[in-house]
N, C-alpha and C positions, 0 to 999 in steps of 0.2 A: 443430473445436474446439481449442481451444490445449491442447496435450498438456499442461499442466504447472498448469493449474486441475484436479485431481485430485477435490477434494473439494466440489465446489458441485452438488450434484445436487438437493437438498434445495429445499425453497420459498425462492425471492428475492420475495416478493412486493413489486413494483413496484421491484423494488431493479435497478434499468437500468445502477448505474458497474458492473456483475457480468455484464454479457451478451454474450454472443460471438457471431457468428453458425452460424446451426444449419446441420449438411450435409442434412437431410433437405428437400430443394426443397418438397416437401408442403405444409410445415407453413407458417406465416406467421410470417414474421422477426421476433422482439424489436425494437424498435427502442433505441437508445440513445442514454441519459439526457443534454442537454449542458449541466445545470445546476453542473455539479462540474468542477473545473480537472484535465488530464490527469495534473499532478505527483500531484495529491490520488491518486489509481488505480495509481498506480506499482506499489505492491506489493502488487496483484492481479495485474499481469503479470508479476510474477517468478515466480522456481521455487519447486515444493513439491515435498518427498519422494515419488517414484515407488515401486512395488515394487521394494525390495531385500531380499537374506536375508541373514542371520549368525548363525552357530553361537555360540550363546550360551556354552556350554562350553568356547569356545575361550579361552588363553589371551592374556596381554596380546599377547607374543611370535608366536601365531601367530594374532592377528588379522588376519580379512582386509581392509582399509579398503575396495576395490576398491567393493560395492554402495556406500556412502556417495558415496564418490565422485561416481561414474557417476552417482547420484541427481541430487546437486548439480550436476555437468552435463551434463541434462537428459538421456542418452543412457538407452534401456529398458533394465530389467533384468528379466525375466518370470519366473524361477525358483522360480514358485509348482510345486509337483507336487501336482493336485489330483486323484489316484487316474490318475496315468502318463499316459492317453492319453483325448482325448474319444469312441473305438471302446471302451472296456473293457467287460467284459461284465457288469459291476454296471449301465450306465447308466448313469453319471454325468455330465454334460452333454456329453448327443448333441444332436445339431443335425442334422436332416434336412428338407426339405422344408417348412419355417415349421413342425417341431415340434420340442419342447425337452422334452428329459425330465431332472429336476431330484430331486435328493434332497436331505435333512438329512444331511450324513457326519458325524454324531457318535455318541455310544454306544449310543442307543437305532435301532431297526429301521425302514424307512421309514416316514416315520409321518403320518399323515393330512391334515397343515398343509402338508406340505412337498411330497408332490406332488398330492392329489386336490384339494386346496383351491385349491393352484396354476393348475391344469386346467382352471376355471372360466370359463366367458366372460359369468359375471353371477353378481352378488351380492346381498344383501339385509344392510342393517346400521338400525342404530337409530339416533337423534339425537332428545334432547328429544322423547323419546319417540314419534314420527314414523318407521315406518316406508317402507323407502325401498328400493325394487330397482332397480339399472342393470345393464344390460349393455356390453359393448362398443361399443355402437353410439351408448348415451350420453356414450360420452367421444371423438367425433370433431371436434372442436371446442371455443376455447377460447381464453384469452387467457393468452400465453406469461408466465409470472413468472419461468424464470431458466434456465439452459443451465449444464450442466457436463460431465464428460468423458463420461461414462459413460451420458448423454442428457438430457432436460427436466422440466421440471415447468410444468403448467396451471392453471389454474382455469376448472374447468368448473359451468356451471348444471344440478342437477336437476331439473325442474319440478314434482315430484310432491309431496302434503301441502305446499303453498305455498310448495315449493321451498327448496330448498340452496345453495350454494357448496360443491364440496370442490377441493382440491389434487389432483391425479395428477400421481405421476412416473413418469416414463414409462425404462427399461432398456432398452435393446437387449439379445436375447436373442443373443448373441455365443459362440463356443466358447473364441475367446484366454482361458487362463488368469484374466488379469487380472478380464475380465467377469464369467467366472465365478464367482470368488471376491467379486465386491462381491455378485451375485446370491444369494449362497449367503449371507452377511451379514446382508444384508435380510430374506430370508425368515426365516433364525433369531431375529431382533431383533423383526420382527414379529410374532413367535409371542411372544415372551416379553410384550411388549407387551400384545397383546390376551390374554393369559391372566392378566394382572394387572390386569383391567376398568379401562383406561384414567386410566394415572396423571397425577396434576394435572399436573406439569412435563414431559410428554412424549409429541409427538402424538401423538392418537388415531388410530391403523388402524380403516380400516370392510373393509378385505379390496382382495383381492388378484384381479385379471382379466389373461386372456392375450388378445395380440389378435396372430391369428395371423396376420393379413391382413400385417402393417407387424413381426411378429415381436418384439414388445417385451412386456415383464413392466408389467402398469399397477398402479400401488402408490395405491390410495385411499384420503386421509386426512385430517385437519382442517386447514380453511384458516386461517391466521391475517394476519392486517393487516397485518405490516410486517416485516422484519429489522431488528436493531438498527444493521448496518451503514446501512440506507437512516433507521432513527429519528436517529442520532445525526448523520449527515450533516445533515439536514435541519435538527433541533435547534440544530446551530452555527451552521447557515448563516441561520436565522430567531433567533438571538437573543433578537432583543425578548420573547419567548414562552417565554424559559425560566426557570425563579425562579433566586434567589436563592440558594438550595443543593437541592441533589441527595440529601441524605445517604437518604431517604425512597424516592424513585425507586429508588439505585443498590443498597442496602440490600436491598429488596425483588426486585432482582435476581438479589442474589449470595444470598439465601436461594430464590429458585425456581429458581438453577441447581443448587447444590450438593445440594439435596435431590434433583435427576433426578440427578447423578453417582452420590449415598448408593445411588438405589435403583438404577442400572447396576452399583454397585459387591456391591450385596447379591446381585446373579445373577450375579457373577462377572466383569462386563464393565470394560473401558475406553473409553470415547469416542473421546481420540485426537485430536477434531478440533473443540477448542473454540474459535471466535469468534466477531467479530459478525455473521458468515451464516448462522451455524449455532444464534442464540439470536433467536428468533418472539418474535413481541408482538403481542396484540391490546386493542382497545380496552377491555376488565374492567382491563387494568391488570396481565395473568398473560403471565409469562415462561414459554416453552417451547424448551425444546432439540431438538433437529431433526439430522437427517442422522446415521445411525447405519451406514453404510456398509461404513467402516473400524475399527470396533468389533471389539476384541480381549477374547478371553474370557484369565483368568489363568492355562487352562490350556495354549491356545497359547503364552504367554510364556514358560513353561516345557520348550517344545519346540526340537526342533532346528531348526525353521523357522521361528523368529521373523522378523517381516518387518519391516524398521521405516517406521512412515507416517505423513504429516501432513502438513500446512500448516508450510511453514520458518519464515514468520515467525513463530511464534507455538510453536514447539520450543523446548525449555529447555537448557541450556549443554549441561547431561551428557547430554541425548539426542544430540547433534550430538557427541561427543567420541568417540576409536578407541580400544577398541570403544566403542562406542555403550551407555549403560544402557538397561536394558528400560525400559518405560514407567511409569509410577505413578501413586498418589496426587499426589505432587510435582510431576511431571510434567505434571499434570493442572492441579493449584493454579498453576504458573506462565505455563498459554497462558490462564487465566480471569483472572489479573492482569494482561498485557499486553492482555486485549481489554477490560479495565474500564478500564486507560490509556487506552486508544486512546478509548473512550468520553466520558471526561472532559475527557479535551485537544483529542477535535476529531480527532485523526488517528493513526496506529502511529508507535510511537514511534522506528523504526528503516526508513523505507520504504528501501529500495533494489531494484533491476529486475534486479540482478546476486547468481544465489545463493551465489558466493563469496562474495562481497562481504556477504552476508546472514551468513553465519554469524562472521564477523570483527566485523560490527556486533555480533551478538548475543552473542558472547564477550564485548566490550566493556563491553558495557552498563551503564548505574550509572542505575538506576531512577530517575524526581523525576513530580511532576505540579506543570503549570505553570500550570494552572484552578482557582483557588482557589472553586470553587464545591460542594466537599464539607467536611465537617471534619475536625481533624487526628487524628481517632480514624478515621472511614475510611480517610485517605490512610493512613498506617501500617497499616493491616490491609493495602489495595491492596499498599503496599509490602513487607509480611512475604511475600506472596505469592511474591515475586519476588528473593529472598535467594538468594545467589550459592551459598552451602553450603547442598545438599539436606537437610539434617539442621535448619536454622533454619526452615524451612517449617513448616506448621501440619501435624500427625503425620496427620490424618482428617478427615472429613466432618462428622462427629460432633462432634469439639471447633468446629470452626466454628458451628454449626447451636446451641451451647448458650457463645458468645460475648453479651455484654450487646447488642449495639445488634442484634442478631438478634433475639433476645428479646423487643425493643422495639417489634418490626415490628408492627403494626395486623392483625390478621386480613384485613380486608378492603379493599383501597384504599382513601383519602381522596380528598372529594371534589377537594380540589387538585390530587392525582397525580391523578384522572382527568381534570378538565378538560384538564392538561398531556400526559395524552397522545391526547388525540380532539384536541385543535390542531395536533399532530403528524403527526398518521394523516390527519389531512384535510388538511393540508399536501402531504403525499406523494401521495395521491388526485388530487389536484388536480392537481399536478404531471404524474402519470401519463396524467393526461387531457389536460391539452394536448402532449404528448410524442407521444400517438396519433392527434391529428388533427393 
């Protein structure tokens, strides 16, 4: 897998310009998409932020630039210490013989989500009231939706109560530090999740299976129709099928993303790794945020091992500046206004294949949208987004969420936004279909 797609672990569904090929000979190869021009992909082959750390309490003066750096090219940096050694006598992820013994290292004691639930090699969860049990043996098969560093995601059929669709992504159960810590991630993010009875903006987990035959952690959860990166490609590329203005569609975006940040933000979290592969869509017309991997709680920020990570193109000036600032709100607000750019115009507004060269673009930058198919009360919100001084950004969640044309949104799609996006999703369907024969 290309060491430097860091954060694609999450559902691609049918999203093919995002697929790399898998090392696992097993499985059956994604194929890839050839509807889309290679320039168009460029920066999905570029770099993203790897594991680096910095002492946050360091001064200007004896900041170390070195992680940054090294990030920027490509070379690892591992320096996580996730309790010294994978032999320590807590358990902390041992790896012996296809078993993996896994804790929650946070304040409270081991605790029942984090390893008995883990342990499991069958589940039973709910759906539209349809109860529904798999084990292992149900997810041996499957049609690949996207490949990232840290392993794949499927879609598999359940046949049972007239049967399902769900997403599993699939983890290698790894000792390298790195694995560890996305696996340690997951399962806390999962926990929070399902203990908040499956919020609107934010996939459903139906639970968690080990398959210890192939050694990977299988994470089961709601399938959704399409990435925004594979909706909007598609969208430009079919024209004829798009209206007139957007404000209604993109609107209703940025009110089902931000309320999943409000409520990552209300348990203390940051995402970290907002774009258009990481924002689901399915045909109701509901935006869902996805891939919660690199998810940082605000009490790590304030540790001495703050790590910094992302997707580069899509990092905001002062995260990429020595030292680096922590992450934020801001931080957050400006990778959801370059991927509502990227949205609108068709393409990122900065591709380059070279991460030097990425952060020079992005220093640069002087924001514009050159698709005049939203109005000039969006484009200026898009744009506040993306203000050079972090202090002209929008302060919270909150003041967005209780802005007028938020307000204004429809409870429920129209029927116009749904025709426009079942043209879409069957666009891409179709697509995916001849792509496999």
């Amino acid at each position: 897998m290309n060491p430097v797609e860091i954060n694609q672990n999450d559902q691609h569904s049918i999203d093919h310009s995002n697929e790399s090929i898998m090392q696992n000979s097993s499985v059956r190869q994604p194929i890839q998409s050839t509807i889309f021009a290679d320039d168009e992909r460029k920066y999905l082959e570029a770099g993203c932020l790897d594991y680096g750390e910095f002492n946050t309490n360091q001064s200007d003066d004896q900041a170390n630039d070195k992680p940054i750096r090294s990030a920027l090219l490509d070379e690892p940096l591992l320096l996580i210490d996730l309790d010294n050694s994978p032999k320590s006598q807590s358990g902390k992820y041992c790896y012996n013989d296809h078993k993996f013994h896994i804790e929650i290292n946070d304040e409270e004691k081991q605790n029942e989500f984090g390893l008995k639930m883990l342990l499991k090699k069958s589940i039973e969860f709910k759906v539209n009231n349809k109860l529904f049990t798999i084990d292992v043996n149900n997810l041996t098969s499957g049609q690949n939706l996207g490949v990232g560093k840290y392993g794949f995601v499927q879609k598999v059929n359940i046949e049972q109560n007239g049967g399902i669709d769900i997403a599993v992504k699939r983890i290698q159960l790894r000792t390298e530090p790195e694995y560890a810590a996305v696996i340690h991630t997951e399962l806390k993010m999962a926990k929070e999740i399902l203990n908040s009875n499956r919020y609107p903006y934010l996939l459903d987990y139906y639970g968690l299976i080990i398959d210890t035959d192939n050694s990977e952690l299988c994470i089961c959860m709601q399938l959704m129709d399409s990435t925004m990166k594979s909706f909007y490609e598609t969208m430009h590329l079919y024209n004829e099928i798009m209206p007139n203005n957007l404000d209604l569609f993109i609107s209703r975006l940025i009110h089902n993303v931000i309320t999943a940040l409000e409520f990552l933000a209300k348990k203390n979290y940051f995402h970290r790794d907002i774009k258009p592969e990481n924002i689901l869509i399915n045909n109701h017309g509901v935006f869902k945020l996805s891939d919660y991997g690199i998810c940082c709680s605000k009490d790590d920020i304030n540790s001495n091992k703050y790590r910094l990570m992302g997707t580069i193109h899509y990092l905001s000036p002062e995260i990429l500046e020595t030292p680096p600032h922590i992450c934020s709100v801001q931080s957050e607000l400006w990778a959801l206004g370059i991927t509502l750019i990227e949205i609108v115009n068709g393409q990122h507004p900065y591709i380059s294949s070279n991460s030097l060269d990425q952060c020079i673009k992005i220093n640069n930058y002087n924001p514009t949208i050159s698709n005049k198919i939203i109005s000039k009360e969006i484009e200026d919100f898009i744009l506040s987004l993306l203000k050079r001084n972090v202090q002209d950004r929008p302060i919270s969640y909150d003041e967005i969420l209780n802005m007028l044309f938020i307000k204004r949104i429809p409870n429920e799609p129209t029927i116009n936004e749904l025709n426009f996006i079942k043209s879409v999703i069957e666009i891409i369907q179709e697509l995916a279909i001849e792509v496999k024969e």
